[in-house]
RODO-2510 file (C-alpha; in nm, 4 decimals, decimal comma):
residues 526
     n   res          X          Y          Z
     1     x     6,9735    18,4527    -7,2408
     2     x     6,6103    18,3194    -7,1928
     3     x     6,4809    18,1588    -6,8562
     4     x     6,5302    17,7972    -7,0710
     5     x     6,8862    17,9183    -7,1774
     6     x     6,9928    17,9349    -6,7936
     7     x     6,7996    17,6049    -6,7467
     8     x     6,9905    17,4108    -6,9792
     9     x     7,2962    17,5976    -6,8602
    10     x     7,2673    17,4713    -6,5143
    11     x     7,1703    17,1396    -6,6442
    12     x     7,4668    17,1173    -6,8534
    13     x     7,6927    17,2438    -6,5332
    14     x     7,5120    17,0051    -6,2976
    15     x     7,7076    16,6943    -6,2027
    16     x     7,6102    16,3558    -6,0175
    17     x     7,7285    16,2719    -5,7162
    18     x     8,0014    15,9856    -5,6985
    19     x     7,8592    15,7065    -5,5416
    20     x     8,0222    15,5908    -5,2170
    21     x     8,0101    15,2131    -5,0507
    22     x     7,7828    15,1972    -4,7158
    23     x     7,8896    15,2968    -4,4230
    24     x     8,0227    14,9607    -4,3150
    25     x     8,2625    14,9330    -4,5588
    26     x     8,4373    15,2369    -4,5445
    27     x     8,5842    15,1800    -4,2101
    28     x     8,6574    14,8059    -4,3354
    29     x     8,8428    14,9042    -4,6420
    30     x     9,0837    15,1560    -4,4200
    31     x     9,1567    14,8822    -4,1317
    32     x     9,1893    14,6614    -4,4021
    33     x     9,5153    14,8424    -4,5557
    34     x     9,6536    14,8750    -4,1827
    35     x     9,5875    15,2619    -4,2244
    36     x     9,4710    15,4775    -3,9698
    37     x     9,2450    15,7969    -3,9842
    38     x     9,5167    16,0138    -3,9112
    39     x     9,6545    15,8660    -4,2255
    40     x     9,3804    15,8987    -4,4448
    41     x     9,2822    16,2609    -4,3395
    42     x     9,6119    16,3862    -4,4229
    43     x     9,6210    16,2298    -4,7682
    44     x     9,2866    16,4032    -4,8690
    45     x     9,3249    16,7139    -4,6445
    46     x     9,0860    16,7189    -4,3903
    47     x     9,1006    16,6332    -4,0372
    48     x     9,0899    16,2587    -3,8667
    49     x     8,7368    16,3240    -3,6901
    50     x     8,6316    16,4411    -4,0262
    51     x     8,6950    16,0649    -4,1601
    52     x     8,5417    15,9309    -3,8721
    53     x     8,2284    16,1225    -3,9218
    54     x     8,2335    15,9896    -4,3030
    55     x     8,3053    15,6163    -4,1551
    56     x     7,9864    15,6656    -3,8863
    57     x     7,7067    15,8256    -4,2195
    58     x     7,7935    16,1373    -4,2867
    59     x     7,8631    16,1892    -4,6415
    60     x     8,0984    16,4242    -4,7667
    61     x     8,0520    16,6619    -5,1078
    62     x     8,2297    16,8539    -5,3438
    63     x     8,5557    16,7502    -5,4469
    64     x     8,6751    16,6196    -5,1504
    65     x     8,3882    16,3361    -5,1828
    66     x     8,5326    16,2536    -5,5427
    67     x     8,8603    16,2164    -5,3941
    68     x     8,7502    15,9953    -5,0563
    69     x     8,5410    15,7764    -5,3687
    70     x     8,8622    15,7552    -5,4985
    71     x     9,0329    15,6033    -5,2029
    72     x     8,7850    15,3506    -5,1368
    73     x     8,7478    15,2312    -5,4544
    74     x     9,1752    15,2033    -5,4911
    75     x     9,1709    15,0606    -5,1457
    76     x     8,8598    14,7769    -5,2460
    77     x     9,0745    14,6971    -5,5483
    78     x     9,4175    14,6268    -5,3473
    79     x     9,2253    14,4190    -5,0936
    80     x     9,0634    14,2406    -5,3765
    81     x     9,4292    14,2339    -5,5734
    82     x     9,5773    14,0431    -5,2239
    83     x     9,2330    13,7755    -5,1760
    84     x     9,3008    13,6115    -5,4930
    85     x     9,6985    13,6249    -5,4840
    86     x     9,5990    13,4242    -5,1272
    87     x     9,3731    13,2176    -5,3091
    88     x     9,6536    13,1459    -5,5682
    89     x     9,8912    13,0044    -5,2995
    90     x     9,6331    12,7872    -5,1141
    91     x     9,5867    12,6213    -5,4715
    92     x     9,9252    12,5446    -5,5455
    93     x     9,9827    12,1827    -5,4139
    94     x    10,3482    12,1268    -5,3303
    95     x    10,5004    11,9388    -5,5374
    96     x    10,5900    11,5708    -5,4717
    97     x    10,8908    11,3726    -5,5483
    98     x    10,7004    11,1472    -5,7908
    99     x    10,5788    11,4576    -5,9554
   100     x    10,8838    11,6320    -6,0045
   101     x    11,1115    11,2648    -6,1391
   102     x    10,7991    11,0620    -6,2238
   103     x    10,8488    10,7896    -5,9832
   104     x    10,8073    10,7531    -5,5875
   105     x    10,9692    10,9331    -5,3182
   106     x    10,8990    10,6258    -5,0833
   107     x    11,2279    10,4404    -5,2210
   108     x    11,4940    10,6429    -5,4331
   109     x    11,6583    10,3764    -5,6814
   110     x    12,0190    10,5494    -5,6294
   111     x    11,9698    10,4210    -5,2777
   112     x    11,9199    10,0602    -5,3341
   113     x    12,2370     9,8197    -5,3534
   114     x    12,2856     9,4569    -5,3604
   115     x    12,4430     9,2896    -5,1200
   116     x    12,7663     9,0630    -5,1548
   117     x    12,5930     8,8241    -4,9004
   118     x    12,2719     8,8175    -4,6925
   119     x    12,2292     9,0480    -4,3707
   120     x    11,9507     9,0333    -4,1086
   121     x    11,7046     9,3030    -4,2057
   122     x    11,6770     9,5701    -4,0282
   123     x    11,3259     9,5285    -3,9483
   124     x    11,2696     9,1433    -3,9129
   125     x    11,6082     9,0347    -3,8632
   126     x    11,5951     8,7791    -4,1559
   127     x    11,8390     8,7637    -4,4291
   128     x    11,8313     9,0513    -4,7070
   129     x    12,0100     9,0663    -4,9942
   130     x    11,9539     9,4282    -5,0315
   131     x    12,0468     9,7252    -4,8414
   132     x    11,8038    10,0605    -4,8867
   133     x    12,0680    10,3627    -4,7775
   134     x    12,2945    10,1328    -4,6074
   135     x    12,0687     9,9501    -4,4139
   136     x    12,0058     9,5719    -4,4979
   137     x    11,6506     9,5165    -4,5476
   138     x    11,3734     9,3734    -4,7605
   139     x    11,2181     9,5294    -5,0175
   140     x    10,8938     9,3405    -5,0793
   141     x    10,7383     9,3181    -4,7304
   142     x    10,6307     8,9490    -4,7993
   143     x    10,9681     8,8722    -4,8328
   144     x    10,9694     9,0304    -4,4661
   145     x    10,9204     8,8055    -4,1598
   146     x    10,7963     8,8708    -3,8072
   147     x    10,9767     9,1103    -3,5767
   148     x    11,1846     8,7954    -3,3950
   149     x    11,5194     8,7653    -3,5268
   150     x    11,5789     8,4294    -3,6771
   151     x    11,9268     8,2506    -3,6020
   152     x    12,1530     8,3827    -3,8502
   153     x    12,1767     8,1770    -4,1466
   154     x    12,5651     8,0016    -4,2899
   155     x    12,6910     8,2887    -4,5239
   156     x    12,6693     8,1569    -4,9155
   157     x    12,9775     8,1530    -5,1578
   158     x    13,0679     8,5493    -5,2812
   159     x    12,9019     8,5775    -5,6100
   160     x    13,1312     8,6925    -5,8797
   161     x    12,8525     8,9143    -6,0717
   162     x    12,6211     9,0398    -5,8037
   163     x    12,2862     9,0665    -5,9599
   164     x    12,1619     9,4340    -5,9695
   165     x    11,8131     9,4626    -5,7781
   166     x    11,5370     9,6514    -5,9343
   167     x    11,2691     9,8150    -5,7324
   168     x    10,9420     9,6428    -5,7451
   169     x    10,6224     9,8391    -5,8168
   170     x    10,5215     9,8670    -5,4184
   171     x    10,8331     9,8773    -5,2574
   172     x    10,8267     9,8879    -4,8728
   173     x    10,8307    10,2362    -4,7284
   174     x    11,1712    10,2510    -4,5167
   175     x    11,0882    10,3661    -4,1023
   176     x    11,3230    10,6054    -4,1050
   177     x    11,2551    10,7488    -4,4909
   178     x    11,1928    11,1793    -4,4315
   179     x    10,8788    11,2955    -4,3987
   180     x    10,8163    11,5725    -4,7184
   181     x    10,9994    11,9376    -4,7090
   182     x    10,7017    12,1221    -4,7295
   183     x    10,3136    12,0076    -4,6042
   184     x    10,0049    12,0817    -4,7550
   185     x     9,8727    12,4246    -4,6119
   186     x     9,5507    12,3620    -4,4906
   187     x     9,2863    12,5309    -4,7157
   188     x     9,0542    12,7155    -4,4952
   189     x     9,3129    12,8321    -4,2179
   190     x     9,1105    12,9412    -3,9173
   191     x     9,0948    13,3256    -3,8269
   192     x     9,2791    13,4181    -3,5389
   193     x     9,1462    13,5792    -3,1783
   194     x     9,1946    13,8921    -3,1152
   195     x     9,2994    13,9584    -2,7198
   196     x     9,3238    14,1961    -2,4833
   197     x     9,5108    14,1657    -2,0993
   198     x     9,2512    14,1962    -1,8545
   199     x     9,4195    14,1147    -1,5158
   200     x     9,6785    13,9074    -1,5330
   201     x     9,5007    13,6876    -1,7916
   202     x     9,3979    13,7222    -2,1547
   203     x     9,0377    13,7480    -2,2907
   204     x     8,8932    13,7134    -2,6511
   205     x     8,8251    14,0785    -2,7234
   206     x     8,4610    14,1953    -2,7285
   207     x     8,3241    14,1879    -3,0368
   208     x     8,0399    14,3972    -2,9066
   209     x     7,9869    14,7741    -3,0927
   210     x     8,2347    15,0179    -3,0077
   211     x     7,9720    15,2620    -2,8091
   212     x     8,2360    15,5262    -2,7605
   213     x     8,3355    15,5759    -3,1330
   214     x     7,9761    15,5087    -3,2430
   215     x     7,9187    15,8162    -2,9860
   216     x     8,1539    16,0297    -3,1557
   217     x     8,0519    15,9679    -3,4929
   218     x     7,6688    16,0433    -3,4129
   219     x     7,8078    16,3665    -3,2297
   220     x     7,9675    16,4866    -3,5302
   221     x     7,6697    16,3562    -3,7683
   222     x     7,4554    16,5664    -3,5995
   223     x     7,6920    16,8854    -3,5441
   224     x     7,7797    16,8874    -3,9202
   225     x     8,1508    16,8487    -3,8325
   226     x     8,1899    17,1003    -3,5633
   227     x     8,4317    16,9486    -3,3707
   228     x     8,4027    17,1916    -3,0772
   229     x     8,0477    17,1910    -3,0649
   230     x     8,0756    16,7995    -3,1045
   231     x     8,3075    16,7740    -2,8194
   232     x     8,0822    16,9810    -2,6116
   233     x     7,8237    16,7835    -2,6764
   234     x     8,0021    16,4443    -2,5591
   235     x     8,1108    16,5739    -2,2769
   236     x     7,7990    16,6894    -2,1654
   237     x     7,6434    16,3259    -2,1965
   238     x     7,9867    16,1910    -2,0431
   239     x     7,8262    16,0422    -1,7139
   240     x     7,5506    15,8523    -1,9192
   241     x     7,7560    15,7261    -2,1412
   242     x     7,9866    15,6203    -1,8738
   243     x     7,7477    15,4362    -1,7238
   244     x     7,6334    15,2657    -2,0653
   245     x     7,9766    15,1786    -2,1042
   246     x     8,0184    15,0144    -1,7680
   247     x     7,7438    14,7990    -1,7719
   248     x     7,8175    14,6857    -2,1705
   249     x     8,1715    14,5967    -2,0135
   250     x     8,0267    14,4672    -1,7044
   251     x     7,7875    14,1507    -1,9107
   252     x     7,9253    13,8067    -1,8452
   253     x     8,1344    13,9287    -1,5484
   254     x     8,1905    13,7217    -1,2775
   255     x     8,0397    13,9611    -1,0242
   256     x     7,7151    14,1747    -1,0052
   257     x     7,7854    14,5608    -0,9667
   258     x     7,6014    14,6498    -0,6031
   259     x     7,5228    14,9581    -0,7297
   260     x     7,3123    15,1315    -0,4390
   261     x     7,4385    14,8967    -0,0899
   262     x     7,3946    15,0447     0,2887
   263     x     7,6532    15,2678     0,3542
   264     x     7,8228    15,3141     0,7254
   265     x     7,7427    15,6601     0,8472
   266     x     8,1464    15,7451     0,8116
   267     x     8,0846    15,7439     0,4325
   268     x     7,7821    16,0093     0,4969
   269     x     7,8425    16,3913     0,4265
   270     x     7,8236    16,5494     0,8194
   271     x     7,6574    16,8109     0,6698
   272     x     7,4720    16,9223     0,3075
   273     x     7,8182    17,0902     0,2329
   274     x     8,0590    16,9161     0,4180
   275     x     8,2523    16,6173     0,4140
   276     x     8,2362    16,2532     0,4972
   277     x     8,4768    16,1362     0,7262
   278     x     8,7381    15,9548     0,5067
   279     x     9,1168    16,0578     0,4835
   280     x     9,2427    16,0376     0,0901
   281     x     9,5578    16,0917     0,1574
   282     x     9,5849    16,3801    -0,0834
   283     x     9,9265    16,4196    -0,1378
   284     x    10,0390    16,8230    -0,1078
   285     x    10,4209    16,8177    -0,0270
   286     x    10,7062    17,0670    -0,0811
   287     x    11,1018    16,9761    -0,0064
   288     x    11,2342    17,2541     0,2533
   289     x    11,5370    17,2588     0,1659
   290     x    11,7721    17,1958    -0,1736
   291     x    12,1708    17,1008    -0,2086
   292     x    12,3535    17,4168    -0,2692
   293     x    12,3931    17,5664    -0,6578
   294     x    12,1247    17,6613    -0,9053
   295     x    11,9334    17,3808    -1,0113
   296     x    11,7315    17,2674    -1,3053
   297     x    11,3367    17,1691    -1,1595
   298     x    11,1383    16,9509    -1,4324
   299     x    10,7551    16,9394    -1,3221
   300     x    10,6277    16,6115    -1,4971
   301     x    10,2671    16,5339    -1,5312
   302     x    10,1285    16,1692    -1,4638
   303     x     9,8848    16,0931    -1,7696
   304     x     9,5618    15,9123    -1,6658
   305     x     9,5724    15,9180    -1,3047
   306     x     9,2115    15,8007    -1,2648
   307     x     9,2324    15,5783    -1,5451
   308     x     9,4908    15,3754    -1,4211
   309     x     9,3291    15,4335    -1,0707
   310     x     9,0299    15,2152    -1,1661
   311     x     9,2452    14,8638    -1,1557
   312     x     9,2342    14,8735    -0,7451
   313     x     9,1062    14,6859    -0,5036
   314     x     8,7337    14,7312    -0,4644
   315     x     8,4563    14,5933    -0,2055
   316     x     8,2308    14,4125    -0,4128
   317     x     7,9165    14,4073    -0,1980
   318     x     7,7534    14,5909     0,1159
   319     x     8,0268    14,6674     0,3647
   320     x     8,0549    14,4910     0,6991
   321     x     8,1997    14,6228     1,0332
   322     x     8,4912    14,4208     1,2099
   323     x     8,7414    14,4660     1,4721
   324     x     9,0929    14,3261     1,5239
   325     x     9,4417    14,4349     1,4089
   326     x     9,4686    14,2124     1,1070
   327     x     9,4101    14,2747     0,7392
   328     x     9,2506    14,0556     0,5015
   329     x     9,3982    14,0826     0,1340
   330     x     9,0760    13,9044    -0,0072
   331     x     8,8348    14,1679     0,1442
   332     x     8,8278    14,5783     0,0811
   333     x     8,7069    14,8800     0,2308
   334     x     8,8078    15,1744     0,4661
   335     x     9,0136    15,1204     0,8196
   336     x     9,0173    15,3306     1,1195
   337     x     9,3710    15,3076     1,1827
   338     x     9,7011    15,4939     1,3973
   339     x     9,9494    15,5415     1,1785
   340     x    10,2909    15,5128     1,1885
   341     x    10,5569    15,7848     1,2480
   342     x    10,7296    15,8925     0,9309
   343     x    11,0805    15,9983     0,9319
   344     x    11,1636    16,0695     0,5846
   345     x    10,9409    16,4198     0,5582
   346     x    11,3213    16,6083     0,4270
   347     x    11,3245    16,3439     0,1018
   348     x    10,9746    16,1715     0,0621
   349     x    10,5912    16,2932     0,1181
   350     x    10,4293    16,1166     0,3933
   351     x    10,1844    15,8215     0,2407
   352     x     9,9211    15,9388     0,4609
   353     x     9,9211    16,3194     0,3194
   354     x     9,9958    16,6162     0,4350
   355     x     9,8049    16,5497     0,8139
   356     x     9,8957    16,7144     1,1432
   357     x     9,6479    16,6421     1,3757
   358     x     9,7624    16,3196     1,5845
   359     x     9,5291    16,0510     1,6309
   360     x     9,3196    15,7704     1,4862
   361     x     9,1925    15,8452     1,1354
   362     x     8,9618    15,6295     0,8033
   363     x     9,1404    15,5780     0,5664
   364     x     9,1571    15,3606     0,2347
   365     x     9,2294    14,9928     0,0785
   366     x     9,5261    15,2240    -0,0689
   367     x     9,6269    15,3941     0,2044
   368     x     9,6742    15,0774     0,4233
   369     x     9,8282    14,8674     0,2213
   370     x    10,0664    15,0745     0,1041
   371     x    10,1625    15,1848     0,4512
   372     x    10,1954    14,7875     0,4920
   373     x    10,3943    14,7488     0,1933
   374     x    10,6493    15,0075     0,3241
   375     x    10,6328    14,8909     0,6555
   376     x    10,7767    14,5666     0,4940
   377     x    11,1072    14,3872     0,4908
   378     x    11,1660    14,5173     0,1267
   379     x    11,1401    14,8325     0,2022
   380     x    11,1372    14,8926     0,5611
   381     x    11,0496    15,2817     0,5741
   382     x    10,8381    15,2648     0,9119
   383     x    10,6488    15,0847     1,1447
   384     x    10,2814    14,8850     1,0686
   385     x    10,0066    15,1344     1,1255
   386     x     9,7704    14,9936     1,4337
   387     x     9,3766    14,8562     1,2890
   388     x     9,1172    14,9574     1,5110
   389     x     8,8100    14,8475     1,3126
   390     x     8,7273    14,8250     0,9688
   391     x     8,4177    14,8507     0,7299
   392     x     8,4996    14,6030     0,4190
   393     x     8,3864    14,3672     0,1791
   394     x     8,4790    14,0593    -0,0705
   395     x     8,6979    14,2558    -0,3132
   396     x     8,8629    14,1871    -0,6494
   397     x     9,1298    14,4166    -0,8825
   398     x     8,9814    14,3400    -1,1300
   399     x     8,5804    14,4659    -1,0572
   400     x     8,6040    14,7690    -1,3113
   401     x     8,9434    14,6062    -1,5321
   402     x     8,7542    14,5757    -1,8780
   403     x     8,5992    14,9393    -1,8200
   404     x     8,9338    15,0339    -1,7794
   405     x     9,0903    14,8750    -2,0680
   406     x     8,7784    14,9830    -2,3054
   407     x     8,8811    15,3208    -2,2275
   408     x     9,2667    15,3214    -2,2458
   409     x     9,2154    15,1573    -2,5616
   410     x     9,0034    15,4228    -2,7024
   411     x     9,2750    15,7276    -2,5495
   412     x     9,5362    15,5278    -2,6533
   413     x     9,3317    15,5589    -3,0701
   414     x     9,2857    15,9014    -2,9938
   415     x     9,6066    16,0017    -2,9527
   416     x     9,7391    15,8205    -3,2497
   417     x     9,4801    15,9311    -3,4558
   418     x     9,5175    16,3112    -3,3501
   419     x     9,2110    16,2371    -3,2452
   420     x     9,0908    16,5287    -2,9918
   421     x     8,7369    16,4993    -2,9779
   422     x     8,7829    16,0750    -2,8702
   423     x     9,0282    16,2236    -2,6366
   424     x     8,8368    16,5401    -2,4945
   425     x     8,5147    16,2502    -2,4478
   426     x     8,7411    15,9938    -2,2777
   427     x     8,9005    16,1805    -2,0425
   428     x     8,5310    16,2991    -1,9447
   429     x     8,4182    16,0017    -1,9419
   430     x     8,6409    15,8643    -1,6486
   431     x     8,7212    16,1617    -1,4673
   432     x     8,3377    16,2256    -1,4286
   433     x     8,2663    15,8797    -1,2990
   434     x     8,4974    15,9169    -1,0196
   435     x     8,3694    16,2097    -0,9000
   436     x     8,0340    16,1590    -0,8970
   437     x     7,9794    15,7746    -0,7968
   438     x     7,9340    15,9317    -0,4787
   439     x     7,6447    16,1627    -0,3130
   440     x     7,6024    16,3652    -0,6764
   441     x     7,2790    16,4383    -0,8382
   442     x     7,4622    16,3720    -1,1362
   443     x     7,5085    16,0215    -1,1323
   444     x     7,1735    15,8969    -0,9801
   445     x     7,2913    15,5228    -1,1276
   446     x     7,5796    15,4592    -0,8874
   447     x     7,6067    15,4915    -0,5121
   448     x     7,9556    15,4135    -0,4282
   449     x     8,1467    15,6669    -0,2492
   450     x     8,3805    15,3854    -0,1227
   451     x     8,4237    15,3076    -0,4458
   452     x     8,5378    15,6643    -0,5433
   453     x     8,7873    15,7014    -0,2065
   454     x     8,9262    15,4468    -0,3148
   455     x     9,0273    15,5289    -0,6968
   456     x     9,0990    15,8401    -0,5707
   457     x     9,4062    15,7409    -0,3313
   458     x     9,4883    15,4483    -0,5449
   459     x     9,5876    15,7876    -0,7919
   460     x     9,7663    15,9482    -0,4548
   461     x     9,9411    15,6486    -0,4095
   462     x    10,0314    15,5320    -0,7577
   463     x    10,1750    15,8974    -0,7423
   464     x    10,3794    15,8022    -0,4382
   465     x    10,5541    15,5457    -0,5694
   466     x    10,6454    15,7056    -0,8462
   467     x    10,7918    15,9441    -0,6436
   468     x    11,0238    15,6767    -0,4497
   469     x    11,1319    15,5551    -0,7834
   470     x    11,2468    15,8735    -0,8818
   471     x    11,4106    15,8768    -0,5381
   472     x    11,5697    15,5482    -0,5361
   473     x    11,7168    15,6427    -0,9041
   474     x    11,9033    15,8940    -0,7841
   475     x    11,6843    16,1833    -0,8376
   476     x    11,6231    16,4714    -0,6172
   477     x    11,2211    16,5089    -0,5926
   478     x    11,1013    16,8562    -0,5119
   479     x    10,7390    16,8186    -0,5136
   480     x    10,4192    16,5916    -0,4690
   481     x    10,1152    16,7902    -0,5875
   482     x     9,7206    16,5701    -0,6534
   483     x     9,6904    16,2827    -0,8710
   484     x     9,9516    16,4033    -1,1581
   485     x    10,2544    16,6462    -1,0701
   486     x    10,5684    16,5162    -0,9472
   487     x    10,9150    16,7835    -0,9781
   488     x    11,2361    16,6444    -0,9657
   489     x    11,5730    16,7749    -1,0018
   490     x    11,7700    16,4564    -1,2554
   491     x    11,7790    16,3333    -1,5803
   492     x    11,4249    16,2019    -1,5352
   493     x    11,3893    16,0301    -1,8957
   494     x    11,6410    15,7165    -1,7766
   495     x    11,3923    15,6611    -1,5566
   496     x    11,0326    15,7306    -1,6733
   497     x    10,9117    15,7071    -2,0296
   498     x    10,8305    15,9941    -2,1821
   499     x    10,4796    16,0335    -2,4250
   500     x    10,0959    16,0125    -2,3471
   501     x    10,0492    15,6956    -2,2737
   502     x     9,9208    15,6085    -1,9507
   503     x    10,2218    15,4661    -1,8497
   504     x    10,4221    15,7457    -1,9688
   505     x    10,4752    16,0728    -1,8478
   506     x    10,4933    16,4460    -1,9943
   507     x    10,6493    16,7718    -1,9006
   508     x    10,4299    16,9977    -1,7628
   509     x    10,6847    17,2790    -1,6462
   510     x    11,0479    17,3492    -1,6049
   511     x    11,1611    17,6097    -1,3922
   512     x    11,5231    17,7121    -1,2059
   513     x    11,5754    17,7212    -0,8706
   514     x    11,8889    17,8183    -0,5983
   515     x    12,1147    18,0314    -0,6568
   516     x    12,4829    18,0144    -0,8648
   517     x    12,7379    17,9936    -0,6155
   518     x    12,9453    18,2993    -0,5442
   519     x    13,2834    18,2609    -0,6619
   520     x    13,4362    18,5139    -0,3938
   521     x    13,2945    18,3613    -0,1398
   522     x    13,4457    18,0352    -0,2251
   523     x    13,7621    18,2251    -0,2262
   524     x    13,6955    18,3533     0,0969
   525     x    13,6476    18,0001     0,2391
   526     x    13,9737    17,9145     0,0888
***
């Protein structure tokens, strides 16, 4: 074979590439069917980050290109198969009653009877000689008078051969006649709002760019579809991005983010090293002692403690100093406070952590008001801890709610999608801006460490209420460990929901503990 001979061979061998539709549309056509990248990826064999990559630029090649061509274009011609089937139904008029019998609906003639001798009309109280569905009443409206009765006129002489009445050309539409079965559908319906909960109201959904998949795609663009060097790669830019994200999420709020305000030496790290001096209430608790028997320990882990930690109570500007015993719900901050003596150590953690030294201590928003909330008539577990002073602010719940939601909403794709490099980038992305919107190098764009007390015991105590529940449910809790890890003893799953969402909960551990009891000894006892 000649040098030409393997030219023309290759030539001959060489194929075009299928054309694709832009990048735009392929994410369009796949939302449009309802079907999710999870979906798609398994159909053609390749993985759901894969199809995101494809729906952010990347092209694929080879035969699995000719087969993603062949999706789109089956998917374009099923969205195009249900536009003009729509377009077919807004065209069809309903039809009328005159259309369907060739005369009006506003008077049927099977309804129209003469009468034997006049009747006031039910409309001007004059004399009619016909009825329309048993009601007397004229059908000619100039036969029709005004609305005041006249006096009732002497009835003629019976008729022998009543005289039938024929509808005139423009009879009188009757008040009560029904209104048609079926109204015209408008023909340009209007598109409806998407919403999302923020708060306890609903918002239009942003219909800004979604930075976090538009992250992930460029991250796997430029990686070639390594997912593990992609993840790396977004979680090394998660602070950033975090930030990016919060102020996108933060446009048209009602509040501006203080992002660097005077801070009260108490928030201040004594020394390079150290520690400010704020208690978290970092819950580390162990039950002493168990009912007798082997038992059955399930250790279940809390999904998204931060992330649900970010819808608290936060100061919105620079913190001021006051003194007093009483607590403003409209303002925020930390509170040097006594606490109250808890009595409950053998069944609950104590909501102030595991503490021994006596005293005055900081703490939290949380931390006080949940120590109010117990102290309560509702639940009445102990006494109202004593305010000293207090370093707060105006505060709202809802400061860092569409942040929040942003981000559940992508974990909550993630997950559906099988999606591990979304999740791997969200968790990042909110874990990382806790812990370092305080004194961090790493986050130079946020000085907040009240801020991040805060979100972190708003995690201890979302924690330790979770851990009542289980108690007042009948279940025997064992242990209170962070942000995430409660053990109980109980059929746990009539009481929490079990899955990844972050209102659900997972199993982390099971484990035995006790011992079986000894059946001699029991005879013994006998």
């Amino acid at each position: 074979m000649t040098d030409f001979d393997a030219i023309d061979a290759l030539l001959a061998g060489a194929r075009q590439e299928v054309p694709l539709p832009p990048v735009d549309v392929r994410r369009a056509l796949r939302e449009g069917l309802s079907l999710s990248r999870a979906q798609v990826a398994q159909a053609l064999g390749v993985s759901p980050s894969t199809v995101g990559g494809w729906e952010a630029g990347r092209d694929p090649s080879g035969e699995v290109r000719e087969k993603y061509a062949y999706f789109l274009e089956g998917a374009q011609a099923k969205l195009a198969d249900r536009s003009e089937e729509a377009a077919a139904e807004e065209d069809v008029e309903p039809a009328t009653a005159e259309d369907e019998t060739g005369e009006s609906d506003d008077v049927e003639s099977d309804e129209v009877e003469a009468l034997a001798a006049p009747r006031p009309c039910v409309l001007c109280g004059t004399p009619a000689h016909q009825e329309v569905a048993g009601f007397p009443q004229h059908l000619d409206p100039a036969d029709c008078g005004t609305t005041t009765p006249a006096a009732p006129a002497p009835e003629p002489e019976p008729e022998k051969e009543p005289a039938q009445a024929t509808e005139p050309a423009h009879a009188a539409k009757p008040a009560y006649a029904a209104k048609p079965a079926h109204a015209t559908k408008p023909a340009h319906a209007a598109k409806p709002v998407r919403v999302v909960p923020v708060g306890r109201r609903m918002q239009a959904a942003s219909q800004e760019p979604d930075l976090i998949a538009s992250a992930v795609a460029g991250a796997l663009a430029q990686h070639g579809g390594d997912l593990e060097a992609a993840t790396a790669a977004l979680v090394k830019k998660a602070i950033p991005d975090a930030m990016a994200l919060l102020d996108e999420t933060r446009k048209g709020g009602r509040y501006d983010v203080v992002a660097h305000p005077w801070i009260p030496d108490i928030l201040r790290k004594q020394t390079a090293r150290g520690a400010d001096r704020i208690w978290e209430a970092r819950p580390k608790w162990a039950r002493t002692e168990l009912p007798p028997g082997l038992h059955e320990v399930t250790a279940l882990d809390i999904n998204g403690a931060y992330l649900s930690a970010l819808k608290t109570h936060l100061p919105i500007g620079q913190l001021e100093h006051s003194t007093g015993f009483d607590h403003d719900r409209r303002r925020a901050g930390v509170h040097l406070i006594t606490p109250p003596a808890w009595d409950h150590e053998a069944e609950l953690p104590n909501p102030i952590g595991n503490r021994d030294e006596p005293g005055p201590l900081w703490v939290t928003e949380p931390t006080l008001r949940l120590l109010l909330r117990l102290s309560g008539p509702k639940y009445g577990l102990c006494d109202p801890p004593e305010i000293h002073e207090s370093f707060t602010s105006g505060a709202t719940e809802g400061l860092l709610e569409k942040f929040r939601v942003a981000l559940k909403e992508a974990r909550d794709r993630a997950i559906a999608e099988g999606d591990d490099v979304t999740l791997e980038y969200v968790k990042a992305m909110y874990s990382k801006f806790v812990s370092t919107m305080g004194e961090s190098n790493y986050n130079r764009e946020l000085y907040r460490p009240d801020w991040m007390h805060l979100i972190r015991s708003q995690a201890f105590a979302n924690l330790w209420m979770k851990a009542f529940k289980a108690h007042e449910e009948g279940l025997t809790v064992v242990r209170a460990m962070g942000t995430d890890e409660l053990h109980v003893i109980g059929d746990w799953r009539r009481v929490f929901p079990e899955g990844r969402g972050v209102s659900e909960v997972k199993v982390k551990d099971t484990y035995t503990v006790g011992e079986e009891p000894d059946p001699a000894a029991a005879g013994e006892d006998d």
